[in-house]
C-alpha positions in Angstrom: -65.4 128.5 92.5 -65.8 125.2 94.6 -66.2 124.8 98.3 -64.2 123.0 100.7 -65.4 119.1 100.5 -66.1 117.6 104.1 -63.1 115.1 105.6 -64.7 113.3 108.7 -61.1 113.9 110.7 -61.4 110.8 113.5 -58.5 108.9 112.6 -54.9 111.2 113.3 -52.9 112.7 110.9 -50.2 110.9 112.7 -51.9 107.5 111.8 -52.6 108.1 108.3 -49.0 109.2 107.8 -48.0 105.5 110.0 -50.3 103.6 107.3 -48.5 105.7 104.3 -44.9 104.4 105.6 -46.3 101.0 106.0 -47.6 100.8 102.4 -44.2 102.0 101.3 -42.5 98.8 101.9 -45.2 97.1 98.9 -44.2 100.1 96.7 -40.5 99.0 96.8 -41.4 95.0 97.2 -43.6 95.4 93.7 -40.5 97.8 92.0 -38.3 94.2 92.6 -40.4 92.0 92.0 -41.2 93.7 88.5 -37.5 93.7 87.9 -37.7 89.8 88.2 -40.2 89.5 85.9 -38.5 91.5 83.8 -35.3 88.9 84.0 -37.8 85.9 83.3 -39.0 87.6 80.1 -35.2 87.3 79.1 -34.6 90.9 79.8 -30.7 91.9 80.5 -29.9 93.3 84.4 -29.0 96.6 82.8 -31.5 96.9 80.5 -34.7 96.2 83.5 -32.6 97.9 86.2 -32.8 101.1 84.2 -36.3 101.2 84.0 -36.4 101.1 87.7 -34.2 104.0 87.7 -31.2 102.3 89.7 -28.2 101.2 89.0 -27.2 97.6 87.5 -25.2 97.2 91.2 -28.6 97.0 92.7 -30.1 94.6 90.1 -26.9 92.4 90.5 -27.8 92.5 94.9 -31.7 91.7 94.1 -30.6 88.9 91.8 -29.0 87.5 94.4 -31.7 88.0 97.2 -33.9 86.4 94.5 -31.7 83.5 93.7 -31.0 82.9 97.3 -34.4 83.0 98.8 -37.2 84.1 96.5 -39.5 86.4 97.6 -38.5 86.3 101.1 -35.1 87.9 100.1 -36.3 90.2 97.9 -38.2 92.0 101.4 -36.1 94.8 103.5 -34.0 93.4 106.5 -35.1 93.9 109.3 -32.7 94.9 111.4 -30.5 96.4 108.8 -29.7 100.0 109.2 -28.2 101.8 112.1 -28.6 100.8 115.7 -30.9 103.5 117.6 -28.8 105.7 120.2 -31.6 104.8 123.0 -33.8 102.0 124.2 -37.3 101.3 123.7 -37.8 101.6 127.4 -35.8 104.7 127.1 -38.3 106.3 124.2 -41.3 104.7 126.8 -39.8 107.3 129.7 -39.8 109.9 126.9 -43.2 110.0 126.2 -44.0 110.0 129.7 -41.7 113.0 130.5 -43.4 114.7 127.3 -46.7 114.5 129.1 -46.1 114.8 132.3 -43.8 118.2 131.9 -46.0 119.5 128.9 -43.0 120.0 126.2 -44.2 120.7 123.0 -41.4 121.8 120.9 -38.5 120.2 119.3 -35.9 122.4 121.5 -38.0 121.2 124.3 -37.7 117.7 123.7 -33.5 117.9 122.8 -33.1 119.4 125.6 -35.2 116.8 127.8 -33.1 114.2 126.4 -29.8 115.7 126.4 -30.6 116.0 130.2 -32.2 112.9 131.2 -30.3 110.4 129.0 -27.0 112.1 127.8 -27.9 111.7 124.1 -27.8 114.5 121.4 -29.3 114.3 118.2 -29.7 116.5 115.8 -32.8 118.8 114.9 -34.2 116.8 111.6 -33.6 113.7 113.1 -35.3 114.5 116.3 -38.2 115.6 114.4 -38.1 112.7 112.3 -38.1 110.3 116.0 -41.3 112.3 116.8 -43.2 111.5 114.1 -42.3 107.9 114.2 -43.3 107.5 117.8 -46.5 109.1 117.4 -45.7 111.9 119.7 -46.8 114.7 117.3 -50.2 114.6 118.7 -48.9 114.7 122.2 -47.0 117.8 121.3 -50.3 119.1 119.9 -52.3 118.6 122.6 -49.5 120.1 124.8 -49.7 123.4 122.6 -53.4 123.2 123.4 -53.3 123.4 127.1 
Protein backbone atom coordinates (compact mmCIF):
# COMPACT_ATOMS: atom_id res chain seq x y z
CA UNK A 1 0.00 0.00 0.00
CA UNK A 2 1.45 3.53 -0.77
CA UNK A 3 0.80 6.83 0.98
CA UNK A 4 -0.50 9.96 -0.29
CA UNK A 5 2.67 11.88 -1.92
CA UNK A 6 2.83 15.60 -0.67
CA UNK A 7 1.58 18.46 -3.38
CA UNK A 8 2.78 21.95 -1.97
CA UNK A 9 -1.01 23.53 -3.06
CA UNK A 10 0.05 27.53 -3.35
CA UNK A 11 -0.70 28.08 -6.78
CA UNK A 12 -4.92 27.59 -7.47
CA UNK A 13 -6.48 24.89 -9.02
CA UNK A 14 -8.12 27.63 -11.01
CA UNK A 15 -4.65 28.63 -12.32
CA UNK A 16 -3.26 25.37 -13.19
CA UNK A 17 -6.46 24.57 -15.08
CA UNK A 18 -5.82 28.60 -16.98
CA UNK A 19 -2.18 27.28 -17.85
CA UNK A 20 -3.69 23.76 -19.23
CA UNK A 21 -6.11 25.80 -21.71
CA UNK A 22 -3.25 27.94 -22.57
CA UNK A 23 -0.93 25.03 -23.60
CA UNK A 24 -3.84 23.65 -25.54
CA UNK A 25 -3.52 26.13 -28.34
CA UNK A 26 0.47 24.48 -28.97
CA UNK A 27 -1.28 20.94 -28.87
CA UNK A 28 -3.45 21.98 -31.84
CA UNK A 29 -0.60 24.52 -33.53
CA UNK A 30 1.97 21.28 -33.47
CA UNK A 31 -1.21 18.65 -34.86
CA UNK A 32 -0.98 21.38 -38.14
CA UNK A 33 2.00 22.02 -38.36
CA UNK A 34 2.82 18.13 -38.49
CA UNK A 35 0.24 17.90 -41.16
CA UNK A 36 2.51 20.30 -43.25
CA UNK A 37 5.31 18.46 -42.86
CA UNK A 38 3.59 15.69 -43.78
CA UNK A 39 2.63 17.51 -47.26
CA UNK A 40 6.46 18.47 -47.73
CA UNK A 41 7.43 14.80 -47.44
CA UNK A 42 5.04 14.45 -50.57
CA UNK A 43 2.30 12.99 -48.51
CA UNK A 44 -1.40 13.27 -50.17
CA UNK A 45 -4.09 15.74 -47.99
CA UNK A 46 -6.13 12.62 -47.35
CA UNK A 47 -3.67 10.38 -46.66
CA UNK A 48 -1.80 13.00 -43.55
CA UNK A 49 -5.32 14.45 -42.63
CA UNK A 50 -6.26 10.95 -41.48
CA UNK A 51 -3.64 10.53 -39.30
CA UNK A 52 -4.70 13.61 -37.51
CA UNK A 53 -8.01 12.08 -37.27
CA UNK A 54 -9.94 14.92 -39.28
CA UNK A 55 -11.40 15.19 -42.27
CA UNK A 56 -9.57 16.01 -45.74
CA UNK A 57 -12.10 19.42 -45.60
CA UNK A 58 -9.92 20.55 -42.79
CA UNK A 59 -6.60 19.69 -44.41
CA UNK A 60 -7.85 21.48 -47.67
CA UNK A 61 -8.70 25.02 -44.95
CA UNK A 62 -5.10 24.51 -43.21
CA UNK A 63 -3.55 24.29 -46.66
CA UNK A 64 -4.81 27.30 -47.32
CA UNK A 65 -3.96 29.18 -44.01
CA UNK A 66 -0.49 27.70 -44.83
CA UNK A 67 -0.25 28.81 -48.29
CA UNK A 68 -1.60 32.20 -47.46
CA UNK A 69 0.39 33.14 -44.40
CA UNK A 70 2.63 30.37 -43.04
CA UNK A 71 2.71 29.84 -39.73
CA UNK A 72 0.84 32.86 -38.69
CA UNK A 73 -2.32 31.29 -40.47
CA UNK A 74 -2.02 28.15 -39.34
CA UNK A 75 -2.70 29.86 -35.38
CA UNK A 76 -6.59 30.12 -34.14
CA UNK A 77 -8.35 33.52 -34.97
CA UNK A 78 -8.81 35.49 -32.58
CA UNK A 79 -11.83 36.83 -32.63
CA UNK A 80 -13.46 33.93 -34.37
CA UNK A 81 -16.29 32.29 -32.54
CA UNK A 82 -19.37 33.71 -31.09
CA UNK A 83 -19.64 37.22 -29.76
CA UNK A 84 -20.14 37.11 -25.72
CA UNK A 85 -23.79 38.19 -24.61
CA UNK A 86 -22.14 40.78 -22.03
CA UNK A 87 -19.26 43.21 -21.72
CA UNK A 88 -16.06 42.95 -19.98
CA UNK A 89 -17.04 45.76 -17.80
CA UNK A 90 -20.26 43.88 -17.34
CA UNK A 91 -18.27 40.40 -16.15
CA UNK A 92 -16.03 43.25 -13.98
CA UNK A 93 -19.61 44.27 -12.04
CA UNK A 94 -20.16 40.46 -11.79
CA UNK A 95 -17.33 39.67 -9.80
CA UNK A 96 -17.95 42.45 -7.68
CA UNK A 97 -21.64 41.49 -7.01
CA UNK A 98 -20.25 37.83 -6.34
CA UNK A 99 -18.24 39.22 -3.44
CA UNK A 100 -19.95 41.67 -2.20
CA UNK A 101 -23.50 39.63 -1.88
CA UNK A 102 -21.59 36.26 -1.06
CA UNK A 103 -23.17 33.98 -4.02
CA UNK A 104 -21.60 30.85 -4.35
CA UNK A 105 -23.66 28.64 -6.41
CA UNK A 106 -24.45 28.52 -10.06
CA UNK A 107 -28.36 29.27 -9.37
CA UNK A 108 -27.06 32.03 -7.46
CA UNK A 109 -25.00 33.57 -10.01
CA UNK A 110 -28.05 33.00 -13.04
CA UNK A 111 -30.12 34.49 -11.09
CA UNK A 112 -27.77 37.64 -10.22
CA UNK A 113 -27.51 38.11 -13.82
CA UNK A 114 -30.79 37.49 -15.13
CA UNK A 115 -31.62 40.40 -12.60
CA UNK A 116 -28.98 42.81 -12.98
CA UNK A 117 -28.24 42.59 -16.72
CA UNK A 118 -31.28 40.83 -18.42
CA UNK A 119 -29.18 38.04 -19.80
CA UNK A 120 -29.91 34.24 -19.43
CA UNK A 121 -27.65 31.61 -20.11
CA UNK A 122 -27.77 28.34 -19.62
CA UNK A 123 -26.45 26.09 -16.69
CA UNK A 124 -23.19 24.44 -18.52
CA UNK A 125 -22.42 27.47 -20.00
CA UNK A 126 -22.56 29.52 -16.93
CA UNK A 127 -20.40 27.14 -15.23
CA UNK A 128 -18.13 27.04 -18.03
CA UNK A 129 -18.03 31.41 -17.78
CA UNK A 130 -17.04 30.79 -14.09
CA UNK A 131 -14.23 28.83 -14.63
CA UNK A 132 -12.85 31.05 -17.30
CA UNK A 133 -13.14 34.19 -15.17
CA UNK A 134 -11.51 32.73 -12.30
CA UNK A 135 -14.40 33.02 -10.13
CA UNK A 136 -14.37 29.37 -8.84
CA UNK A 137 -12.28 30.36 -6.01
CA UNK A 138 -14.42 33.31 -5.15
CA UNK A 139 -17.30 30.92 -5.04
CA UNK A 140 -15.09 28.76 -2.66
CA UNK A 141 -14.20 31.14 -0.45
CA UNK A 142 -17.88 32.35 -0.34
CA UNK A 143 -18.90 28.62 0.78
CA UNK A 144 -16.28 29.14 3.41
CA UNK A 145 -17.66 32.05 5.19
Amino acid sequence: MSRQAYVNKNIPISEIRRVKRDLEKFVHLYEKVSFIEDLYADETVKDSIEKHGKTPQTGYKWLKDWNENGFDGLFRKGNSGRISKMSDYQFDILKENIVLKGLSNVSEIREEIQKEFGVTYSERHLRRLIFDLGLLDVMNSNNDI
